[in-house]
C-alpha positions as CSV (number, residue, x, y, z in Angstrom):
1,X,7.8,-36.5,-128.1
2,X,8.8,-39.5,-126.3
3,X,11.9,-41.6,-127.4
4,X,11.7,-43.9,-130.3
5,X,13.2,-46.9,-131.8
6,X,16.0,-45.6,-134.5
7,X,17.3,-48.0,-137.5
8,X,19.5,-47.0,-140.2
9,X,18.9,-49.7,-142.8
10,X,16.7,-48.5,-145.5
11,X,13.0,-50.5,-145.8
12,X,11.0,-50.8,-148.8
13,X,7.5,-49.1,-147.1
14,X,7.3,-47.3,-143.8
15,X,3.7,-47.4,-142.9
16,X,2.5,-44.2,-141.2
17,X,-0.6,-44.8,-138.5
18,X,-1.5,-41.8,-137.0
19,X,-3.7,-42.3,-133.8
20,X,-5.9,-40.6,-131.6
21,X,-8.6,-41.6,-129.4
22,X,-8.6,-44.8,-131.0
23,X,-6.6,-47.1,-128.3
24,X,-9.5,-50.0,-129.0
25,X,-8.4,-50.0,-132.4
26,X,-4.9,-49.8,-133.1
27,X,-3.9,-52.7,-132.5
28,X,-6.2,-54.1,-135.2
29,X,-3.8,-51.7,-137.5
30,X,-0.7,-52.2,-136.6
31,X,-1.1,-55.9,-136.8
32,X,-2.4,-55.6,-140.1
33,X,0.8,-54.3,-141.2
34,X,2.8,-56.6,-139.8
35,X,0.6,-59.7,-141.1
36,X,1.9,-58.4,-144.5
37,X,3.4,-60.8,-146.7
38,X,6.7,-58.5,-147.6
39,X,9.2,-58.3,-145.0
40,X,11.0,-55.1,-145.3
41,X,8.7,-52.9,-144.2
42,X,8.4,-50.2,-140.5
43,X,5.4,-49.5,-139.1
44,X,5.4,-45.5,-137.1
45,X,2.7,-44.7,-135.1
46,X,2.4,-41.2,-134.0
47,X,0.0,-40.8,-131.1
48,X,-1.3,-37.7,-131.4
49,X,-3.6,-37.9,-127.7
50,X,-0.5,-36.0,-125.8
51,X,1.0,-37.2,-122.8
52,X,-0.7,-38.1,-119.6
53,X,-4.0,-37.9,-121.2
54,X,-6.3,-41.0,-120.5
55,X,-6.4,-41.9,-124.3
56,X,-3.0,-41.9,-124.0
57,X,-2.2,-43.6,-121.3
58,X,-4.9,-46.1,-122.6
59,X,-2.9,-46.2,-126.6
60,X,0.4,-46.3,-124.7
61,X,-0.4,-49.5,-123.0
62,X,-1.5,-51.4,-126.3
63,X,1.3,-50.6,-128.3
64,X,3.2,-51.8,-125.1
65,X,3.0,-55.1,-126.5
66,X,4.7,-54.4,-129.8
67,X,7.9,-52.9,-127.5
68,X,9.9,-55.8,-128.7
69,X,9.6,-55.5,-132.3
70,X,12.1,-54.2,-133.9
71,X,9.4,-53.1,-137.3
72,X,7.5,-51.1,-135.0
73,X,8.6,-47.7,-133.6
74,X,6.3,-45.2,-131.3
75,X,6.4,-41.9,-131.5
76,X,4.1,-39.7,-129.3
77,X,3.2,-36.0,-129.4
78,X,3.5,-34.0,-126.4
79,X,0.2,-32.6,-127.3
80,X,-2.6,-33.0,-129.1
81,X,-1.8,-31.1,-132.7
82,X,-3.5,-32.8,-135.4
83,X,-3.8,-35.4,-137.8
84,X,-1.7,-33.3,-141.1
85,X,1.0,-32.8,-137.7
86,X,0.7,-36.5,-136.8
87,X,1.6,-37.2,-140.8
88,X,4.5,-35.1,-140.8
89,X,5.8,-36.5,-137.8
90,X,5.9,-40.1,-139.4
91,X,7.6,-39.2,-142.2
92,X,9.9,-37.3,-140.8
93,X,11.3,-40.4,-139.0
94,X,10.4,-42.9,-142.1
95,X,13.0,-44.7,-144.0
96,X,11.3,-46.5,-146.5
97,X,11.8,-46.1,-150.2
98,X,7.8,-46.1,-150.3
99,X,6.1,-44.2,-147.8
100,X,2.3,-45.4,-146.7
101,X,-0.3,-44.2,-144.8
102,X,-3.2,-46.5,-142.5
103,X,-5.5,-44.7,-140.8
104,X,-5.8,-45.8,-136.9
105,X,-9.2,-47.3,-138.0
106,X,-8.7,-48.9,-140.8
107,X,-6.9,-52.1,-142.0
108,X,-4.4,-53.8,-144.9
109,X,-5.0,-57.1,-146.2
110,X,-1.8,-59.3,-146.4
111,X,-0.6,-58.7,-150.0
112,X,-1.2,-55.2,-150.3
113,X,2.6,-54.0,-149.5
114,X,3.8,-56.4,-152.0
115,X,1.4,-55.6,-154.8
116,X,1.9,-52.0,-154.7
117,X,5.7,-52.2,-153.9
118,X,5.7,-54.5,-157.4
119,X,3.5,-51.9,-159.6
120,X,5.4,-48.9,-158.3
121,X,9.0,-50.6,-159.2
122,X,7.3,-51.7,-162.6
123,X,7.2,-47.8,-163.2
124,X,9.3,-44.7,-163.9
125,X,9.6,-41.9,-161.4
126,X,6.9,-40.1,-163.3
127,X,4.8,-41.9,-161.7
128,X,4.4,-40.6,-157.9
129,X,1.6,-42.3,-156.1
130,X,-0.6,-45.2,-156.2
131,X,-3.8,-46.7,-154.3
132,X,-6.1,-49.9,-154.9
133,X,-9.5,-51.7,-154.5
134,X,-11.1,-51.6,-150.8
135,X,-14.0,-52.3,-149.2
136,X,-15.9,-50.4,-146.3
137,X,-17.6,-52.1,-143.4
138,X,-20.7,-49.9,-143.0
139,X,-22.5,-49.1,-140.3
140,X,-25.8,-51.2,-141.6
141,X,-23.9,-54.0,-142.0
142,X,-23.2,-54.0,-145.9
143,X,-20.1,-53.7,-147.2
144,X,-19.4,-51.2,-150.3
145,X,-16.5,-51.8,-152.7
146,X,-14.9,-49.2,-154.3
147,X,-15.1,-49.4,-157.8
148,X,-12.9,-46.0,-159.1
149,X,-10.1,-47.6,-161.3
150,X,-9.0,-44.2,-162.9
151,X,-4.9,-43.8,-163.3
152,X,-2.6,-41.8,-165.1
153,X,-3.1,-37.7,-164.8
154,X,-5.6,-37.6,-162.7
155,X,-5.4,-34.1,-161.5
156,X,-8.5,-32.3,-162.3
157,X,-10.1,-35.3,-161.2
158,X,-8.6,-34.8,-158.1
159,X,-9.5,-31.4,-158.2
160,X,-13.1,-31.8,-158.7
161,X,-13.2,-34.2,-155.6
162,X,-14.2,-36.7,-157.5
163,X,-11.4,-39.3,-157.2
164,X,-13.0,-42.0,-154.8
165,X,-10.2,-43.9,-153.2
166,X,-11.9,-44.1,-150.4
167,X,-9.7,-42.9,-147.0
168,X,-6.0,-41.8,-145.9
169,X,-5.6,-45.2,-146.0
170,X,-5.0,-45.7,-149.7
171,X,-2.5,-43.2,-150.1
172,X,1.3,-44.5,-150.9
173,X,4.0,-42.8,-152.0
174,X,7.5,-42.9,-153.4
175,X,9.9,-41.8,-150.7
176,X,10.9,-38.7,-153.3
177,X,7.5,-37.8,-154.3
178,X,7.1,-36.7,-150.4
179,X,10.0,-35.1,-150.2
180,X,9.4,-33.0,-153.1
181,X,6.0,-32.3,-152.3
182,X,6.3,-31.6,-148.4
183,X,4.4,-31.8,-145.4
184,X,1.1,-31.8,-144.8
185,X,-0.5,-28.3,-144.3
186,X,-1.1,-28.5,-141.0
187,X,-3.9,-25.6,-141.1
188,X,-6.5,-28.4,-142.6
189,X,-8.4,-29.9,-139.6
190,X,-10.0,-32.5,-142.0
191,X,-9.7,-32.9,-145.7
192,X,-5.8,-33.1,-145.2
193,X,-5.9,-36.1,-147.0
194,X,-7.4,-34.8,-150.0
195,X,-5.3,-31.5,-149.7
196,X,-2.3,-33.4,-150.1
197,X,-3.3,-35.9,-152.9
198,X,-4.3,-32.5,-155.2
199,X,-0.6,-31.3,-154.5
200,X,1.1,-34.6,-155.2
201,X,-1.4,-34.9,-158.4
202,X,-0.5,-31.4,-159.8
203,X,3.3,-32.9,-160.6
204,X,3.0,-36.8,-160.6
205,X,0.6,-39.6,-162.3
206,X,-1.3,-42.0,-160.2
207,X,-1.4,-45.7,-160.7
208,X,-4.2,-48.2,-159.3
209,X,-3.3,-51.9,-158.7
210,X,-6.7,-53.6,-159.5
211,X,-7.5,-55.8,-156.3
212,X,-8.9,-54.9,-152.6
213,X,-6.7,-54.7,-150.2
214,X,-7.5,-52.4,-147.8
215,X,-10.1,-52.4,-145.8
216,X,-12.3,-49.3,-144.1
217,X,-14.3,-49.7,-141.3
218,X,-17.3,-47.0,-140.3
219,X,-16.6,-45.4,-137.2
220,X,-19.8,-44.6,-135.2
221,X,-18.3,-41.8,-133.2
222,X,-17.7,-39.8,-136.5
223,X,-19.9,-36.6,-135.9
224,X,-22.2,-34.7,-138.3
225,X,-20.9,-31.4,-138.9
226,X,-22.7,-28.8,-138.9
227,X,-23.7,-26.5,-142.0
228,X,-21.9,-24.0,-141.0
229,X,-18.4,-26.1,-140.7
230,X,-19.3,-27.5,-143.8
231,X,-19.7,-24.2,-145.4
232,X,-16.1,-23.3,-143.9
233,X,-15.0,-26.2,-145.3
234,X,-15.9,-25.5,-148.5
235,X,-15.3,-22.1,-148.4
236,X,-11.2,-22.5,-147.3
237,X,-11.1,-26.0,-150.1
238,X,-12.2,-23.3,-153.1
239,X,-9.8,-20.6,-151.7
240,X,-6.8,-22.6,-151.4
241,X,-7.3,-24.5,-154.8
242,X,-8.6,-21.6,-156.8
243,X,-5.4,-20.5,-158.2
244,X,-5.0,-24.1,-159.7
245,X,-7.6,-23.0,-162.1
246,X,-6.1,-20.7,-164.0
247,X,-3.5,-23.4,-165.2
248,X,-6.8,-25.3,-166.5
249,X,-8.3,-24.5,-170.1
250,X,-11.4,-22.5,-169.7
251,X,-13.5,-25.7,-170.4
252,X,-11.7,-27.9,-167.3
253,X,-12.0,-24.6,-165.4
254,X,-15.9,-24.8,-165.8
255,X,-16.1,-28.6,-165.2
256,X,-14.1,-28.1,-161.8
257,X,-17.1,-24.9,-160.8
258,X,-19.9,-27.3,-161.8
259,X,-18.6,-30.4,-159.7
260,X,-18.0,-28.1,-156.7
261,X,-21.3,-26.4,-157.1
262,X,-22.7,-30.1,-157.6
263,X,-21.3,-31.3,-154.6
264,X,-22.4,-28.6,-152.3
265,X,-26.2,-29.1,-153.8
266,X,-25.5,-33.0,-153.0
267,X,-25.0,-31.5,-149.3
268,X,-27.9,-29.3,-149.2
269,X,-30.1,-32.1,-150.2
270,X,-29.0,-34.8,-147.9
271,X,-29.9,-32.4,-145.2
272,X,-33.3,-31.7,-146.8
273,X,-32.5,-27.9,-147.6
274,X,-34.5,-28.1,-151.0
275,X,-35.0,-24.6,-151.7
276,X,-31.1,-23.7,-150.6
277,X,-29.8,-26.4,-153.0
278,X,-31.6,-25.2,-156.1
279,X,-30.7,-21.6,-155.4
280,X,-27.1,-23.1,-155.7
281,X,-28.6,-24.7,-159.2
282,X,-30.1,-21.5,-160.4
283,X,-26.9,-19.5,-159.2
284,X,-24.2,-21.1,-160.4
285,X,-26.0,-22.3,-164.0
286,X,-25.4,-25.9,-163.5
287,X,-26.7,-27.6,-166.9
288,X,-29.8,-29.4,-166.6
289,X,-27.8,-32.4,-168.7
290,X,-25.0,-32.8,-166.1
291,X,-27.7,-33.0,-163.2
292,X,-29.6,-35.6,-164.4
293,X,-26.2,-37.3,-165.6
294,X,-25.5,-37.1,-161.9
295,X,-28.8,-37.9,-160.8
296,X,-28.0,-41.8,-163.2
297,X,-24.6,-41.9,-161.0
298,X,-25.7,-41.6,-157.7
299,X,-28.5,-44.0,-158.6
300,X,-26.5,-46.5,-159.8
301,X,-23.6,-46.3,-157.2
302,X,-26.6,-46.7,-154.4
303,X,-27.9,-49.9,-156.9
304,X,-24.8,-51.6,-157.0
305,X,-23.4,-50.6,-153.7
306,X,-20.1,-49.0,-155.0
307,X,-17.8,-46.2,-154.9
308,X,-16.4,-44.3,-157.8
309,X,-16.4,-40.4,-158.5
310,X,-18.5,-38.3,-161.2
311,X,-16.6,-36.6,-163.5
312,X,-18.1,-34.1,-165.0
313,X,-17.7,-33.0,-168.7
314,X,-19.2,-30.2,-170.5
């Protein structure tokens, strides 16, 4: 890593922006953060291209311009490692009493910091996480709101993959929830995020501060996996979870199998493999009820435009 910016006064939030490839945007980020209408905040940015690469080179001369400000401190990788890495590195160096995370792509609207820093102090320490409204700038040119608004124990929610809070970017922490939990696992390519929230889930409730104030904005150079990465994918989810389940009753422990089976015949149908998706049906005995309960969800959430998660109960 190169050399960065130390401070020993304690802030209220360290914001984490871990960036890579993404020099056209981070600057869109970082001032986000620092338009913020609280004052005791850092921002980290952990570039995550590696040295004397051209993204790089090209991120290294925009955050140039922030070289003066004391808030914001740049931290770059050697090497490319990943994003879970890129995490760990920011809050390895973070100070805050809060601990945030803003995805190089993304962006926080001015009073977010505040309002979450103000629900989080209006709570005891049982209470480990929170995250808020946003709204995502598509890539047709409509913009979808979230509307999850679940809080409390939301762990077999989070579980099921069926917590929508949208991106990375929604994710904020008390300083000891972190370091209780831990790092990131660096072995998750993608899906970190989600990883991370189940862990932090499994001890600590999750409140939701009722406004949108981040915003998420499609990136077009996002690339379709393929099936066979998203079969791995689903594959190394079910493997590292699986042990979770037998902490569940037998009923959540069926509700979790059916909203994983569910999601994978979601997949197989958006890429128009029909007879694949209801072998997955006919496998895995998914009640007829709950599909057609999901069939009313995904129909409304395309009606209205929104974003919440299916929860399924047996």
């Amino acid at each position: 890593m190169d050399d960065c910016t130390t401070k020993n006064d304690v802030v209220d939030v360290s914001v984490i922006i871990p960036t890579y490839k993404r020099s056209d945007d981070i600057a869109r980020a970082v001032d986000s953060v620092l338009n913020q209408t609280i004052h005791s905040f850092e921002v980290i940015v952990v570039d995550d291209n590696g040295l004397n690469t051209d993204d790089g080179n090209k991120t290294a001369a925009v955050m140039g311009r922030y070289i003066k400000d004391p808030k914001v401190i740049y931290i770059r990788h050697e090497i490319n490692k990943n994003g879970s890495a890129a995490r760990n590195t920011g809050i390895r160096a973070a100070k805050g009493r809060y601990v945030s995370f803003l995805d190089d792509d993304d962006a926080y609207m001015p009073m977010r910091l505040e309002k979450m820093v103000n629900k989080m102090d209006s709570l005891d320490e049982s209470w480990g996480a929170c995250y808020t409204g946003y709204v995502k700038h598509q890539q047709n040119g409509k913009d979808q709101f979230s509307a999850e608004t679940a809080e409390g124990d939301l762990f077999v929610q989070a579980l099921m993959r069926s917590l929508y809070i949208g991106t990375g970017s929604n994710l904020f922490f008390r300083r000891e929830t972190v370091q209780d939990v831990g790092d990131f696992d660096e072995s998750f390519r993608r899906n970190q995020d989600l990883e991370y929230l189940v862990r932090v889930l499994k001890k600590y409730k999750m409140a939701y501060v009722d406004e949108v104030l981040m915003e998420a904005f499609f990136d077009i150079r996002t690339s379709s996996s393929t099936n066979e990465q998203s079969a791995e994918r689903e594959i190394t989810f079910r493997k590292r979870f699986e042990h979770y389940l037998t902490e569940l009753s037998d009923k959540q422990q069926k509700e979790v199998k059916t909203m994983w089976n569910i999601d994978w015949v979601r997949y197989l149908v958006s890429k128009r493999k029909i007879l694949s998706a209801i072998g997955v049906i006919i496998k895995s005995r998914i009640p007829i009820k709950v599909l057609f309960q999901y069939a009313g969800y995904a129909l409304n959430r395309y009606r209205t435009n929104t974003c919440y998660g299916f929860v399924v109960k047996l």
